[in-house]
N, C-alpha and C positions, 0 to 999 in steps of 0.2 A: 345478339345485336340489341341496342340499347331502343328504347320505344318511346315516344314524344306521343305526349296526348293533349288533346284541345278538347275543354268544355266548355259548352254554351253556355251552362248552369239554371237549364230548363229542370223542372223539378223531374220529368221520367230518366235522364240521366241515371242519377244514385237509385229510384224505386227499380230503373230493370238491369242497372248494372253495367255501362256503356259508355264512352268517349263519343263526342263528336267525329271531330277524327283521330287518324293515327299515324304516325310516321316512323319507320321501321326501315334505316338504309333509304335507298333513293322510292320507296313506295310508301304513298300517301292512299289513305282510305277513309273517306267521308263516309258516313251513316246516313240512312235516310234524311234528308231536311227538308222540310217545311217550312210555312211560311210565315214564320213568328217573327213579329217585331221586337225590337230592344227591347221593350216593355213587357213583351214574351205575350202580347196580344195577339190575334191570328189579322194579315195586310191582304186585301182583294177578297172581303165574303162574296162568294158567288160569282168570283172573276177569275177561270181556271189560267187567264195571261199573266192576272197581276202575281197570281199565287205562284206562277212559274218563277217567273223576274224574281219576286223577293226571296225566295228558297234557291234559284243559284246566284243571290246574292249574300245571301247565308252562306251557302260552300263555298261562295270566292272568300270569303272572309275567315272562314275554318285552312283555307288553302294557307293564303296568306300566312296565317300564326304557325303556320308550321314550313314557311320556307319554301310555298309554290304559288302557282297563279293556274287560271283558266288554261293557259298554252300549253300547260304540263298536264293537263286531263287525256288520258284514255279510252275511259272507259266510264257512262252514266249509264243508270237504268234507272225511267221514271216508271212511277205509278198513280195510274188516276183513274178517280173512282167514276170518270164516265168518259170511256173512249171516242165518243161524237167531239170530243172536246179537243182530239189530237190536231186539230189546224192549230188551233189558237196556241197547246200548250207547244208546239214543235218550231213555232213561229219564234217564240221566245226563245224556245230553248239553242237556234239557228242565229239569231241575234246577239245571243251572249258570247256564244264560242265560234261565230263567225268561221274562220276558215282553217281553225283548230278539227274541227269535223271530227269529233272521239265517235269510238263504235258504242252504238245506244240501244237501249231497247226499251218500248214504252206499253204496258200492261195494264187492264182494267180488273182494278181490286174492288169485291165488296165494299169497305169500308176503310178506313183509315182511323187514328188513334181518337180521333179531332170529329164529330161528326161535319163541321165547317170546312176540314180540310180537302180538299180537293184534287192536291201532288202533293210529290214526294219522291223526291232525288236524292240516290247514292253517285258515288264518283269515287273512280280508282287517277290515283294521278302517280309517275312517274317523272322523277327529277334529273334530269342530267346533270352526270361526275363531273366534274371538270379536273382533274392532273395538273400539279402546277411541275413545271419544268420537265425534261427528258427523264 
């Protein structure tokens, strides 16, 4: 099967060897994202909502170039490096994909790449075929 990749062209890309995401037949796979702006600056220091928002803003846009949206998500798994913070980050992350409801799971990591970062979301997304004619 032939393989579509999307980079952000954040410099850990090429240092650890990695696509954004990937699109492989109707399966899309996002990589961890964070919350880096265009400018590849870190959006929300110290605000684990805003850092939410911008990072599945990230993936809707890594979705996007490869032929899907938020509706087409399955499956995320956040991780943040401070679990008291799951209202705030689940808030966001219930606002974006609304009543898409993919199966989640959300985990307290020591640390993250960034020490400013604070999430980081993957997302498996699945595209529906569509058949044209009998």
């Amino acid at each position: 099967m032939r393989r579509e990749r999307v980079s952000s062209g954040t410099l850990w890309e090429d240092a650890v060897g990695y696509s954004r995401a990937i699109r492989v037949g109707s399966f899309v796979y996002v990589s961890g994202t964070t919350a880096t702006g265009e400018d590849g600056s870190l959006v929300g220091a110290n605000d684990p909502y805003a850092q939410t928002k911008q990072a599945l803003g990230n993936l809707k846009a890594a979705l996007h170039r490869l032929g899907a949206g938020l509706s087409d998500v399955v499956r995320t798994r956040i991780y943040v490096t401070d679990i008291d913070s799951w209202e705030e980050v689940g808030r966001a992350h219930g606002e974006m994909f609304g009543e898409v409801r993919p199966a989640t799971s959300m985990v307290e990591v020591r640390r993250l790449i960034s020490p400013e970062m604070l999430v980081e979301i993957e997302a498996d997304a699945v595209i529906e075929e569509h058949t044209l004619g009998p």
